[in-house]
N, C-alpha and C positions, 0 to 999 in steps of 0.2 A: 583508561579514562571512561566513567560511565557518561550517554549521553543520555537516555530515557530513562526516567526515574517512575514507578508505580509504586503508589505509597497506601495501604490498606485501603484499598478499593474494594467499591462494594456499589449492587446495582438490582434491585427486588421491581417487580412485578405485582399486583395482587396479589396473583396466584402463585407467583416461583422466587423465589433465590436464586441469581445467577453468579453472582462474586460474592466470597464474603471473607473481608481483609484481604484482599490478595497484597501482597508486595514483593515488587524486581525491579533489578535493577540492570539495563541491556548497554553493554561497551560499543561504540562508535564502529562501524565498519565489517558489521554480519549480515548476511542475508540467513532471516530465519523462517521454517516452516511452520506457521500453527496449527495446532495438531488436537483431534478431540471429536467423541464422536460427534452425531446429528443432533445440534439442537441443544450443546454443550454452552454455547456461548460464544464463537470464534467471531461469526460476524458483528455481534453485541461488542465483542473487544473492539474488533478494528473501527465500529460506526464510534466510539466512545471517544479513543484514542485520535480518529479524524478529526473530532469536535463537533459530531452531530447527533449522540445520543447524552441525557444526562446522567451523572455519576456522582457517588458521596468517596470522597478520598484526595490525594494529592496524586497531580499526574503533570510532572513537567520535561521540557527537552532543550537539551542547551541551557537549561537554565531559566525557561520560560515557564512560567504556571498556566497550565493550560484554563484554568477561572480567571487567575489573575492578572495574566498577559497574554489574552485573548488571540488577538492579533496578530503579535508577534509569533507566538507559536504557530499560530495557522500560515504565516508566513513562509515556513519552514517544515509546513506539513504537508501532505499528497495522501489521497484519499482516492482510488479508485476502484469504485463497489462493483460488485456483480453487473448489476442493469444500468450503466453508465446514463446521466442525467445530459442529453445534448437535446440543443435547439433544433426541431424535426425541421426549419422550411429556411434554415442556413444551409450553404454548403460546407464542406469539409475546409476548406481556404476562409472561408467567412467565419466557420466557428474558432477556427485557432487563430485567427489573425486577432477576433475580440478579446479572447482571454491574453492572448500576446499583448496586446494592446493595453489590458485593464495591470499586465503586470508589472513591478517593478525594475524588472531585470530588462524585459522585452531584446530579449535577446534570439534569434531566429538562426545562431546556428546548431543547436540543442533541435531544433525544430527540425530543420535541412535534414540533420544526422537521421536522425528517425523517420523521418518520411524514406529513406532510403533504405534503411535496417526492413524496414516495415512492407519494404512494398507498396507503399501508397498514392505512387504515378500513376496519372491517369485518371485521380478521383478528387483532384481540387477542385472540381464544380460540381460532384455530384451533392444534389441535396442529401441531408444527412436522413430525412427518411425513406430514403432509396437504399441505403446500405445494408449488409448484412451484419448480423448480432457480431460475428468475427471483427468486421472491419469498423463495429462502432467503437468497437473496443481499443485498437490498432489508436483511432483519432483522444482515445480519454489516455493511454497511456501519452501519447504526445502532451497534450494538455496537463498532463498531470507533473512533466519533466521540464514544463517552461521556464519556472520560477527557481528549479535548482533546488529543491527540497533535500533537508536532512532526514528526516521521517516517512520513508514512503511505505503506505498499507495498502495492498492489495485482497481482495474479495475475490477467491476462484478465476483467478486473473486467464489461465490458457486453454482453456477448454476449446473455444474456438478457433484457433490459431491454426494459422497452415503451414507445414513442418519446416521450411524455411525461415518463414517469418517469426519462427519461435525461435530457433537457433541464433540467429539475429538478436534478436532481443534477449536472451538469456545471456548471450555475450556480453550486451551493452548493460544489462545491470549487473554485475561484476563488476567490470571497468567502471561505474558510475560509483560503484558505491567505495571502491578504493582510491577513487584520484579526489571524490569529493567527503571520507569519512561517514558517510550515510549508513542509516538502517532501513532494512527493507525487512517489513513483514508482511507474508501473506500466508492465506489459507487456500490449500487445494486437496482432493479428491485423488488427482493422479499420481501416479505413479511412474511416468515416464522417469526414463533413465536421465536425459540431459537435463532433465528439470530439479531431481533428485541432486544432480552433481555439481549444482552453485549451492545448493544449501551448507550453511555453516556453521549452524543452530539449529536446535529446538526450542519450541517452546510449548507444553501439553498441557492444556486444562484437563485437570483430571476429574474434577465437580469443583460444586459452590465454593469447599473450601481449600481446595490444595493447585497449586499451578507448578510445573517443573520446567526450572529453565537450565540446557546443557550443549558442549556441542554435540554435533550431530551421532557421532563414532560414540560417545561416552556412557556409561553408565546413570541413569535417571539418579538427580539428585534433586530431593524435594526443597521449597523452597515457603 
C-alpha cells in the first residue's frame, strides 16, 4: 500500500531548476536515506514535503493533498529541520508541555519514552537558550513525535548526538515506524554504521530531472 504519493513536482528559483516532473510513489513502513550531492535539493524536498516551502505538482499522504487538505496533512506530518525553531526564554518542560498542549493527541507517554531514550533528566527547567545545538535537537525530536505522525522528515538529524543517545533513538524509530506504519525520511552526511543499519530505502536526487527510488541493497532503478 502506497502512503506518499509525489506527482510531477516541480520547484524553480530565478536562477535554478530544482525538480522538474519529479514523481513516486513511497509504501507505508521504511525508513529512507535522501541522498545527493550539496546543493542538489534534499532539504528543498523535505522543507516542501513539511509544508513549508512552495511547489507546482500533487503531493499527498494518506490520502490528504497536501494544497488541498492543508491541515489534515500537517496533522500527520513531522518536520524536524537542521536549526530547530524553539522558544529561546521557555524551558524544556514549558516548550513541550505547549505544543503537548496545542495537540490533539496530548498524549505524554510518547513524551516520558523519549525523555528517557534521550537522556533528558535533569533539563526540564533549563531554559531552552542555555542548551547545546545537540540537546536542542533531542527536545524537536520529542516535539516532533507528540502528535504521532505518519510522515516524519528529518534535516541532518545526528550530527550532534552523543553515542548513546543516538543508539536510543535509532531503536525507537524503527519500532515507531513499524507498530505505527510510518515513513521516515531524512537527509544525512554520515556514515555511521548504526545509522546506516535502520535504513530501508533510498531515495537519490540525481538533478532537476531524474530521482531514484529503491531499497537500500538494490540496484538503482530510475524512476
Amino acid at each position: 500500500m502506497f502512503m506518499l504519493s509525489i506527482q510531477n513536482l516541480n520547484k524553480e528559483y530565478p536562477d535554478k531548476t530544482v525538480f522538474h516532473n519529479y514523481s513516486v510513489t513511497i509504501p507505508k513502513g521504511v525508513i529512507i536515506s535522501l541522498n545527493g550531492i550539496n546543493g542538489i535539493g534534499k532539504t528543498t524536498l523535505l522543507n516542501i514535503l513539511g509544508g513549508v516551502t512552495t511547489f507546482e505538482g500533487d503531493i499527498s499522504m494518506n490520502g490528504f493533498d497536501l494544497k488541498k487538505d492543508f491541515l489534515a496533512y500537517m496533522e500527520i506530518t513531522s518536520l524536524v529541520p537542521n536549526s530547530p525553531f524553539l522558544y529561546e526564554y521557555l524551558t524544556v518542560s514549558e516548550m513541550i508541555d505547549m505544543v503537548n498542549t496545542m495537540s490533539k493527541t496530548n498524549n505524554k507517554l510518547i513524551i516520558q519514552e523519549l525523555f528517557a531514550k534521550l537522556k533528558l533528566s535533569g533539563f526540564e527547567s533549563v531554559l531552552i537558550k542555555n542548551l547545546s545545538l545537540g540537546t536542542r535537537q533531542k527536545v524537536a525530536f520529542i516535539i516532533a513525535f507528540i502528535h504521532y505522525p505518519k510522515l516524519i522528515l528529518i534535516d541532518e538529524p545526528f550530527v550532534n548526538f552523543d553515542r548513546a543517545s543516538l543508539k536510543n533513538l535509532l531503536s525507537f524509530l524503527q519500532d515507531y515506524v513499524k507498530k505505527n506504519e510510518a515513513i521516515i525520511i531524512f537527509s544525512t552526511h554520515t556514515i555511521d554504521p548504526d545509522i546506516q543499519g535502520i535504513i530501508t530505502h533510498k531515495l537519490e536526487i540525481m538533478n532537476e530531472k531524474r530521482i531514484i527510488f529503491n531499497r537500500k541493497n538494490e540496484s538503482h532503478v530510475e524512476i
